[in-house]
C-alpha positions in Angstrom: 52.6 108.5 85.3 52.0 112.3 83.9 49.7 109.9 81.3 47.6 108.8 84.9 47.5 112.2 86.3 46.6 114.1 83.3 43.1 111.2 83.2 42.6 112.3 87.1 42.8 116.1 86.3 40.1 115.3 83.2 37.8 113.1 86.0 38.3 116.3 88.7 37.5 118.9 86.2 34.6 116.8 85.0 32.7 116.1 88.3 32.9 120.0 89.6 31.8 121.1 86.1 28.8 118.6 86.2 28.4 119.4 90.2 27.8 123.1 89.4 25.8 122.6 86.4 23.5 120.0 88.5 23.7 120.9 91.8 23.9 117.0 92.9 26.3 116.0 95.7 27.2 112.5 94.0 29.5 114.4 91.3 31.2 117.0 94.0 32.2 113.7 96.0 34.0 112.1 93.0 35.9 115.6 92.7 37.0 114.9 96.6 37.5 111.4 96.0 40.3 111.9 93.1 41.6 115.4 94.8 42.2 113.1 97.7 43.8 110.3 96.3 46.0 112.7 94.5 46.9 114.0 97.6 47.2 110.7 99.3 49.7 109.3 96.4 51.8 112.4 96.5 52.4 112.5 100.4 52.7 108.4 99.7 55.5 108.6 97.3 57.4 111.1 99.1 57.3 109.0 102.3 58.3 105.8 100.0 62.1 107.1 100.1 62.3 108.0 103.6 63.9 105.8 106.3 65.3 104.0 104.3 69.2 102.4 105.0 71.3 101.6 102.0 74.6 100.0 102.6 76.6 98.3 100.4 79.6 95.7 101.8 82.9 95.5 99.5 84.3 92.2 100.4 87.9 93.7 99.3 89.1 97.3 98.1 91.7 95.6 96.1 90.6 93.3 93.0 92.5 92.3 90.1 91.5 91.9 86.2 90.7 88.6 85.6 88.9 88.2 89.1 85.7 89.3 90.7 84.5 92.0 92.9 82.4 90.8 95.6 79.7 93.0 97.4 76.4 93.1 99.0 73.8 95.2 99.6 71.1 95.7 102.3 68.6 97.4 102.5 66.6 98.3 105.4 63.1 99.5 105.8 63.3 101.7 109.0 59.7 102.7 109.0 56.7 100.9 110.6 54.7 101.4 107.5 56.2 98.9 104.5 57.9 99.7 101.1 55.8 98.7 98.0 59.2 98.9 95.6 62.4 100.6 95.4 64.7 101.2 92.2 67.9 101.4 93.6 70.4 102.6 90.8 74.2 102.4 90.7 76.8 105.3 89.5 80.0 103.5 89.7 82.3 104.1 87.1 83.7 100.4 87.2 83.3 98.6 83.7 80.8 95.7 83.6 79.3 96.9 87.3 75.4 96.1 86.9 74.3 97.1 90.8 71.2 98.6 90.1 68.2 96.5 91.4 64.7 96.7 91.9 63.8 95.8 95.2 60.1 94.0 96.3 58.3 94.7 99.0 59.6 95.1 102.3 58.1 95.0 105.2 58.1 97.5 108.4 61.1 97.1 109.6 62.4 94.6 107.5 65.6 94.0 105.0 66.5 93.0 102.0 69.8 91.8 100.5 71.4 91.0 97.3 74.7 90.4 96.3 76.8 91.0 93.1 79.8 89.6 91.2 81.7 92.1 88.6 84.1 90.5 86.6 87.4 93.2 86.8 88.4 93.8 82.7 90.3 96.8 83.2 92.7 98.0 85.6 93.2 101.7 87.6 91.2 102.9 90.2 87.0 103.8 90.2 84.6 105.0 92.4 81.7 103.0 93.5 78.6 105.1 94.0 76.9 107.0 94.5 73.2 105.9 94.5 69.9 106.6 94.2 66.3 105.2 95.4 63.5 106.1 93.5 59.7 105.2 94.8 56.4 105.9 94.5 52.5 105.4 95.3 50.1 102.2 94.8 47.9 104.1 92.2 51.7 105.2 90.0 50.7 108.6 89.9 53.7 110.3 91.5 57.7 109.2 91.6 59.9 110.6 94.3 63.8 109.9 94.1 66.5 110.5 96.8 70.1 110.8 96.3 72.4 108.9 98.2 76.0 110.8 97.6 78.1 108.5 99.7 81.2 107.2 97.5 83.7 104.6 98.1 86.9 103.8 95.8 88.4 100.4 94.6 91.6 99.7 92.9 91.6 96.8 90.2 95.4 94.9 89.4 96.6 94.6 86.3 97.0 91.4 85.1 99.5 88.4 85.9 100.8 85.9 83.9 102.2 83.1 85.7 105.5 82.2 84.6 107.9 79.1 85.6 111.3 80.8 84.5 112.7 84.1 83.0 115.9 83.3 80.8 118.4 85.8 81.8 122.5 86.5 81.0 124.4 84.2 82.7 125.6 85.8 85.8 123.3 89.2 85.9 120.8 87.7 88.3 123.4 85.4 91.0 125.5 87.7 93.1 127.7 84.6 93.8 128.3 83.9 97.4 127.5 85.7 99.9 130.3 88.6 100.8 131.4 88.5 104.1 131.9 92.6 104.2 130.3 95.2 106.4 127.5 97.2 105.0 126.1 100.5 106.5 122.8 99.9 104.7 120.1 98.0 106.2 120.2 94.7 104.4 118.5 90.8 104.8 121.8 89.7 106.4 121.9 90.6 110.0 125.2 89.4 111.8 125.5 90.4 114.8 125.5 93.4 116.9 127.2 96.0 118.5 127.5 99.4 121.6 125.9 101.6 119.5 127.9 104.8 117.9 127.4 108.5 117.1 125.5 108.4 114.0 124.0 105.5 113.5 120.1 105.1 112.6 117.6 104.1 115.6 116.3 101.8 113.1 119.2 99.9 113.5 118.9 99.5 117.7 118.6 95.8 118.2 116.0 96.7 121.5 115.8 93.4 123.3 119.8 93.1 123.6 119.3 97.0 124.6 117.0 96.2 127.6 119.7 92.9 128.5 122.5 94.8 128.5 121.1 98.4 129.8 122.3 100.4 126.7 122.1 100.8 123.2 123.2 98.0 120.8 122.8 98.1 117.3 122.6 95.7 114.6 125.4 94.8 111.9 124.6 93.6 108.5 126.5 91.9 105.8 125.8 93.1 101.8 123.5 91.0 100.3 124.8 88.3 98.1 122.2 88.8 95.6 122.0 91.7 93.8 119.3 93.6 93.5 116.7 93.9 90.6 114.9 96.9 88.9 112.1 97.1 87.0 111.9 100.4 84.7 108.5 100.8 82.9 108.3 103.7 79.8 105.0 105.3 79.9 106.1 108.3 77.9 103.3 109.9 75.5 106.2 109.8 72.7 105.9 105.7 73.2 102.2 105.1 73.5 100.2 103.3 70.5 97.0 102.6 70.9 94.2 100.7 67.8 91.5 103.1 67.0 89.3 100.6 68.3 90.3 101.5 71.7 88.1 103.5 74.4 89.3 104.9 77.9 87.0 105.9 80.6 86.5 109.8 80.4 88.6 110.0 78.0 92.1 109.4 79.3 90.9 107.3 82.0 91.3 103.3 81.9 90.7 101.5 78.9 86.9 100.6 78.7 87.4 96.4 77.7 85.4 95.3 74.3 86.7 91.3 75.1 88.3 89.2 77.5 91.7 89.7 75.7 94.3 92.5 76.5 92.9 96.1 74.8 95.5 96.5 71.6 97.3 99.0 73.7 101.1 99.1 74.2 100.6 100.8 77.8 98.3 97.9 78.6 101.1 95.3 77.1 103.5 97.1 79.3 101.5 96.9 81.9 100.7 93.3 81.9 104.7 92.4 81.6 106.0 94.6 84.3 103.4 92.8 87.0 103.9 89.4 85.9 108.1 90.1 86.6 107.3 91.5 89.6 105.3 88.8 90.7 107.9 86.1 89.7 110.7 87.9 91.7 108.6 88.3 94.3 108.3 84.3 94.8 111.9 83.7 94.5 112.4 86.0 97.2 114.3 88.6 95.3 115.4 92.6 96.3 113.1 93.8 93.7 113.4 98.0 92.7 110.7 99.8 90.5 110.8 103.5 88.6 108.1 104.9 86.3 106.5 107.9 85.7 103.0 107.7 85.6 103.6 110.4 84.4 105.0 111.7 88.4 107.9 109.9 89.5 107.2 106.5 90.9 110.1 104.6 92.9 110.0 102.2 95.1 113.5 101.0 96.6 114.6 97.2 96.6 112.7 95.6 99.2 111.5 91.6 99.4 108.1 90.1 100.1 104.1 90.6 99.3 104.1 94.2 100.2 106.7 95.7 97.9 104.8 93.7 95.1 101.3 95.4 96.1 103.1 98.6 96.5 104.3 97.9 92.5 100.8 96.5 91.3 99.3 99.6 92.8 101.4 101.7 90.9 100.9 99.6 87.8 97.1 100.2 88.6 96.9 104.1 87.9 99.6 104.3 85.5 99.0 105.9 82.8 101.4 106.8 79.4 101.4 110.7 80.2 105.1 111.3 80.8 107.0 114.3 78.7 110.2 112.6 79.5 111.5 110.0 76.9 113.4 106.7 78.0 116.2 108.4 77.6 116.1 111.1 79.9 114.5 108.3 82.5 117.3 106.1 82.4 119.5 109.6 82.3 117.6 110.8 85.3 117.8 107.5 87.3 121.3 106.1 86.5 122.8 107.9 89.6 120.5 105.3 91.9 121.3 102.4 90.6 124.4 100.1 92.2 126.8 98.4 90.7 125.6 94.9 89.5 121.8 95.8 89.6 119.7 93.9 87.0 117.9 96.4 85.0 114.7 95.5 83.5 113.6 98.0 80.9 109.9 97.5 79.8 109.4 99.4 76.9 107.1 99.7 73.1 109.9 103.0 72.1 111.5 102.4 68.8 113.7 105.2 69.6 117.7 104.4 69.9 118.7 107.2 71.7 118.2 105.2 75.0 120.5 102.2 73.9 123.3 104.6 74.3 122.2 105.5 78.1 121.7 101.7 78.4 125.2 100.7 77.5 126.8 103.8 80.0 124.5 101.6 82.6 126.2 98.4 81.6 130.2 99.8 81.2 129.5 101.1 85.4 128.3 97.1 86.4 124.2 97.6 85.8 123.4 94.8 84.0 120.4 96.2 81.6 117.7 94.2 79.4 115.1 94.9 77.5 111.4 93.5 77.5 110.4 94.9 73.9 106.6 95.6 73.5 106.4 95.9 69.5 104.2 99.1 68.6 104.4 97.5 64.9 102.4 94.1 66.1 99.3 96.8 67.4 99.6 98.6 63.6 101.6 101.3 64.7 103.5 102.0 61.3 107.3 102.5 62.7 109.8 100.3 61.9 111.3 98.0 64.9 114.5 96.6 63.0 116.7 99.4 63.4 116.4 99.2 67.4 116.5 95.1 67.5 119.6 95.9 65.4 121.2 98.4 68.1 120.4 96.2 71.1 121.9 93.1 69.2 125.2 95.9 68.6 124.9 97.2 71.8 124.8 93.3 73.2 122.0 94.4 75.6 119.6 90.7 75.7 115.6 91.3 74.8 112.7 89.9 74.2 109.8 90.9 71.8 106.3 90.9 73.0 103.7 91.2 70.2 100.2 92.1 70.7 97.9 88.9 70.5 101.1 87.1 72.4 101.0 84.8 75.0 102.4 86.7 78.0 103.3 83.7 79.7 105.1 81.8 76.2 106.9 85.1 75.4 108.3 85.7 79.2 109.9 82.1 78.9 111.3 82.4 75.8 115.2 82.3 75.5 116.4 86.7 75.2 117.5 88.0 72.0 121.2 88.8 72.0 
């Protein structure tokens, strides 16, 4: 366009010298003629990005990798005077996201809409936006842009394999029957009620045999009969292995995919494990627990049902292997939480065996632990795995190896390692 404006400027210059060295009218009216369509084109594309209304509709704020991201766009010509073209361009930060368009002609008061589908590769949270319209005049001599700085966010799932079953110690996962014993914590098992007494939680007032009886009645609950089951994910810096290959988003941000296959990243292996036993606890209705640090403290008590699992995928989401502390100190840390006869799931690529010894402590006060072993040597890391299989065999704590290039689902179902 500078190339266009630089022949006008020649023609202008041109037509006054001639028109002073003449004297004739005809070459002083092609100067006005191109000073006035220089004019007109500039005014033109500055009025191209004016009333104009951009929105863009995110069918979800919540995808998942291996899905897609719906959303649509409209654009609306508020103006009585149409829009030749419009270059709308797209600064999300979500991998794969092609949202820029180029939008025809639209008429005075008129719309236009398109939609787009973004297949979600990576997990963790991005921004969507902001945008930009860029314009200009009929002849192309001027370009006008216009920033658009409204931003949204969307938070992509990791990953979930869908397993059938989950081999586990006989015993760790059944609570037996259920035990006919008063609990003071607010359990699945609601019994009966009772006049309410000095102390107890509001959350326990049972309100419709409150307003039958005109006062306070509060709800009893037996313990569960099955225990409960935690999920504890390592995302220390000290365990992390990552192939050269692999790229992150700013630089410590989510892993930018290259394929359709997990990125050859223990944290990502971790990752993918963690959801896919959350998810199949989650459908056979058990008290499921989480801790990470990611790298702050993530815990989310046992609870049942969809929500604790989106509350887990979530944190799985934005996790990132950033923590100072080792497995050890985390299992150090969080033993006093944990109740007798608690499954403990520890996800984990550490080759370290200091943490077998908090492990066992777990088991001798009733935590049942396991391990879910993501092997740093299978992603090239150059650390020997043997001597931990060895202590967890010693230590009789049951795992399982996961290797990169693995089958999530046909590792999960394999028989544990004891």
């Amino acid at each position: 366009m500078s190339g266009r404006r630089a022949v006008i400027y020649l023609f202008i210059m041109f037509s006054l010298i001639a028109a002073l060295y003449t004297g004739q009218s005809f070459f002083f009216n092609i100067a006005f003629l191109f000073t006035g369509i220089l004019v007109i084109a500039w005014f033109w594309s500055n009025l191209a990005v004016r009333w104009i209304r951009v929105s863009r509709r995110t069918r979800a704020r919540r995808a998942q990798v291996g899905k897609t991201l719906d959303e649509t766009f409209v654009v609306g010509n508020l103006a009585y005077i149409p829009k030749l073209w419009l270059e709308i361009r797209d600064f999300s930060d979500l991998p794969s996201h092609r949202a820029s368009h180029v939008v025809p002609a639209v008429g005075p008061r008129g719309r236009y809409t398109w939609n787009v589908q973004t297949p979600c590769l990576s997990r963790g949270e991005f921004k969507l936006g902001p945008m930009s319209l860029t314009s200009g005049d009929p002849f192309g001599l001027f370009l006008s842009e216009r920033r658009i700085a409204a931003t949204s966010t969307v938070i992509v799932y990791p990953a979930i394999a869908n397993i059938n079953k989950f081999d586990s110690p006989m015993g760790a996962l059944s609570g037996g029957e259920a035990q006919r014993q008063r609990t003071h914590n607010v359990t699945t098992n609601a019994v009966g009620v009772r006049e309410y007494v000095y102390g107890d939680s509001l959350n326990r007032v049972h309100w419709r045999t409150t307003a039958r009886r005109d006062k306070l009645m509060v709800k009893e609950f037996e313990l569960d009969p099955l225990v409960d089951v935690y999920i504890i994910v390592d995302f220390s810096v000290y365990s992390l292995y990552e192939a050269p290959s692999v790229q992150r988003l700013h630089g410590d941000g989510p892993v930018i995919p290259t394929s359709q296959h997990a990125p050859a990243s223990t944290e990502e292996y971790s990752v993918i494990v963690a959801a896919t036993l959350a998810s199949y606890f989650t459908e056979l209705n058990r008290a499921l627990g989480f801790v990470a640090y990611t790298p702050a403290r993530e815990v989310h008590e046992a609870e049942r049902g969809e929500r604790q699992l989106n509350r887990i995928l979530q944190t799985l989401a934005t996790a990132r292997s950033k923590s100072p502390y080792t497995l050890a100190q985390m299992l150090t840390l969080e033993a006093p939480y944990l109740q007798r006869g608690a499954t403990l799931i520890i996800v984990t690529p550490s080759v370290a065996t200091d943490w077998i010894a908090e492990a066992q402590i777990l088991a001798r006060r009733g935590v049942h632990p396991m391990c879910m072993f993501v092997d740093p040597h299978s992603f090239g890391a150059h650390t020997p795995t043997e001597a931990l299989k060895n202590g967890l065999r010693v230590a009789k704590i049951p795992f399982i190896p996961v290797h990169y290039y693995d089958d999530i689902t046909a590792a999960l179902e394999q028989r544990m390692h004891v």
